[in-house]
C-alpha positions as CSV (number, residue, x, y, z in Angstrom):
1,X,-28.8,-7.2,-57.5
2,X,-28.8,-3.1,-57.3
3,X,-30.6,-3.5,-54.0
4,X,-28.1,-5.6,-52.8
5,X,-25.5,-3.2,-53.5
6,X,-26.5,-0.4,-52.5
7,X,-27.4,-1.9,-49.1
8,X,-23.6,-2.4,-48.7
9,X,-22.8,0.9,-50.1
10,X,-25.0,1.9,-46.8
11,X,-23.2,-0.5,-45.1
12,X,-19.8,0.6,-45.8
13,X,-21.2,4.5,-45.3
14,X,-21.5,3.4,-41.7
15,X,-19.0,1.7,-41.1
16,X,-16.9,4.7,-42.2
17,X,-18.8,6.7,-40.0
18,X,-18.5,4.7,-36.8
19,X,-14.4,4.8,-37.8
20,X,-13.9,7.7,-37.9
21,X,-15.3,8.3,-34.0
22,X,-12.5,9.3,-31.3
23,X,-11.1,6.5,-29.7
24,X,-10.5,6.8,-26.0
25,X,-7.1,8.5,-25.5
26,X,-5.3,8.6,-21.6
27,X,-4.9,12.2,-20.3
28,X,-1.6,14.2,-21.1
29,X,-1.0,14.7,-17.3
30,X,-1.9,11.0,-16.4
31,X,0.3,9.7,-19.2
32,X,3.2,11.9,-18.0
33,X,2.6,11.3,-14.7
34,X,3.1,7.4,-15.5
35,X,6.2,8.0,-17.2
36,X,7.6,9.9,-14.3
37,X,6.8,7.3,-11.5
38,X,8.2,4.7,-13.3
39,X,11.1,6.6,-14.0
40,X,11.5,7.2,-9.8
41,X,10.4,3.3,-9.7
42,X,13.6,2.9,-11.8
43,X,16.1,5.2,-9.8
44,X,15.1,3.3,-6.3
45,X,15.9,0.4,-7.8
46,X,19.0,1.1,-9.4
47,X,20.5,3.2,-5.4
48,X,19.4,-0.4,-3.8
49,X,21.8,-2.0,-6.3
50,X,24.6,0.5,-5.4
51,X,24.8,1.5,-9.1
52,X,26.5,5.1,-9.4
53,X,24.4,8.1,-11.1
54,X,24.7,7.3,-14.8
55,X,23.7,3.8,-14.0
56,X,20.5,5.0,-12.0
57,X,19.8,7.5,-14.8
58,X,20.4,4.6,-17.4
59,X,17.9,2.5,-14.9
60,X,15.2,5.1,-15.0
61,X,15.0,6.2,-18.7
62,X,15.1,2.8,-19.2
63,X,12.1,1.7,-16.6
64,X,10.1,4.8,-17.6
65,X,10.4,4.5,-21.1
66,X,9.7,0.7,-21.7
């Protein structure tokens, strides 16, 4: 019965331990870039629909930011 606890005392020390490792994160620059190209995916879209410049800017924040 101790054996078997302290195995998952063990257990849980490892678990914590592979937890606590970085997770993969996107680059600053590639994440901004992202946000930027949709935002310019955004503005075409809303000139081809003839909307004036609040609606393209509306089109674009909205488009870049999800």
């Amino acid at each position: 019965m101790i054996q078997s606890l302290l195995q998952a005392m063990r257990f849980q020390e490892g678990r914590q331990a592979v937890l606590e490792q970085p997770q993969f994160q996107v680059p600053f620059l590639l994440d901004y870039l992202a946000v930027f190209l949709w935002a310019v995916s955004g503005a075409i879209v809303g000139m081809h629909k003839r909307y004036d410049f609040a609606g393209v800017l509306v089109v674009a924040i909205l488009a870049s930011t999800g």
